[in-house]
N, C-alpha and C positions, 0 to 999 in steps of 0.2 A: 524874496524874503525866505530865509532860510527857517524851517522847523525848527522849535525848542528841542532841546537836548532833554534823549530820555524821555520824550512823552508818550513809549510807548508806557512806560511805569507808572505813569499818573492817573492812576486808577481805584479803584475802590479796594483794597485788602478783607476779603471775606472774614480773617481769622479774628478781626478787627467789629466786628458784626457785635459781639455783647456789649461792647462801649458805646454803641446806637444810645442807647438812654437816657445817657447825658448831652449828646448833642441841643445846641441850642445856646443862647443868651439866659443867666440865673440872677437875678437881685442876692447877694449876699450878707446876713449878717453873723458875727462872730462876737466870742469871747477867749481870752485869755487869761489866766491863774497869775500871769507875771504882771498881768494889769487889773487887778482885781477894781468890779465895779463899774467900769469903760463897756460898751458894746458898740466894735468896729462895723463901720459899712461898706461895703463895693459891688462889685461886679466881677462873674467869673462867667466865661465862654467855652464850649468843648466845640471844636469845628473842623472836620474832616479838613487834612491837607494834603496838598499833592495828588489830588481828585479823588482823594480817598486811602490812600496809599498808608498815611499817618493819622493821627488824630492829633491837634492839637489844643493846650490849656492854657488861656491868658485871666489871669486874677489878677483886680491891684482893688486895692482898700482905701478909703478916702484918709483916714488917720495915720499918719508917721508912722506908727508902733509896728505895724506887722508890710513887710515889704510885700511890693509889686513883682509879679512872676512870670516866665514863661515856660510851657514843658510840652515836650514833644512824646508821644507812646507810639509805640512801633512792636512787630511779633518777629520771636521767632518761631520758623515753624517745624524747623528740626527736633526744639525742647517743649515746643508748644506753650510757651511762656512770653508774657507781655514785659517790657520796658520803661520807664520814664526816666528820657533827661530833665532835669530841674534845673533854672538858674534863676536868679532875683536880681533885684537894681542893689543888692551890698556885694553881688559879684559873688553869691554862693552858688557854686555849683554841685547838686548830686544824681545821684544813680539809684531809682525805685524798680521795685518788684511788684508788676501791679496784676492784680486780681480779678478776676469777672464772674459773676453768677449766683442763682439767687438773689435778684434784688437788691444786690451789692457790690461795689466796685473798692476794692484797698490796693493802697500803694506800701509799702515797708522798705524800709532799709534797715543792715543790721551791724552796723558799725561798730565797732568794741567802743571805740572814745563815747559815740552818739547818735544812738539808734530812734526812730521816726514809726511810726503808723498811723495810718491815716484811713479809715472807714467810710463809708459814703452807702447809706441805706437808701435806696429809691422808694417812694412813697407812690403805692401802685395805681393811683392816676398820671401818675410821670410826673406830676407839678409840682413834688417839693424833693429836695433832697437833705437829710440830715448826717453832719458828719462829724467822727468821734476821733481827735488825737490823743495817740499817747507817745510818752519819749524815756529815752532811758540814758543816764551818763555813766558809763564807765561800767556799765553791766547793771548796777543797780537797779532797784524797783522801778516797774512802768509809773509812771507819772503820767495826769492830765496838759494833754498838749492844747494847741488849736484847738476848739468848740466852731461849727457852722452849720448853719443852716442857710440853704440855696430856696428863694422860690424863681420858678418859671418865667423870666419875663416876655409877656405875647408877643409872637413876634406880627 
């Protein structure tokens, strides 16, 4: 039997160490401004991949309204800056700018057509997370995006 290809890489990436925090299974509930009055349910997971190498983010929500996701975060360490590819089951694919420290984890993109942010305060027993979007079209005013809140599910 031949060795996997590349396991010497399938490792832990150190640079990747502040994203530690979210690691884990989270109960998810949301709201959204475009469905006023609704509060969506699901499930959202951060879980080292690639033995460490990556981190990855799987969310999906039990209601229609807001899709099922996957995203992968990775460093570089040249610019010292974090990544995230995002795609969803409508087949959107984007490219974030994600953050670490203090207590806080954000992702941004700054698109001229449609710009995104996305906050994530860690509640310093690590058991909840609360997270604040906002969006903007065509440059215009940030708007309330995504509302969530993550509790901790035991594992």
């Amino acid at each position: 039997m031949t060795p996997p290809i590349g396991s010497e890489a399938q490792r832990r990436n150190p640079a990747l160490e502040p994203l530690a925090p979210l690691l884990g299974d989270w109960r998810t509930t949301a709201t959204h401004p475009q469905v006023p009055g609704t509060t969506f349910h699901g499930r959202t997971s951060f879980a080292w991949h690639e033995g460490g190498a990556f981190v990855v983010m799987r969310s999906e929500i039990d209601e229609p309204e807001i899709p099922s996701a996957v995203a992968v975060i990775g460093s570089d360490d040249a610019a010292g800056t974090f990544t995230m590819l995002y795609f969803d089951e409508r087949g959107v694919s984007r490219r974030y700018t994600v953050e670490a420290g203090d207590g806080e984890v954000s992702w941004h993109r700054d698109e001229a057509g449609f710009a995104q942010r996305m906050v994530l305060t860690l509640a310093g027993d690590g058991s909840r997370l609360d997270g604040r979007g906002t969006m903007s079209h065509d440059g215009g005013p940030w708007e309330d995006d995504l509302q969530l809140s993550y509790e901790r599910i035991d594992s």
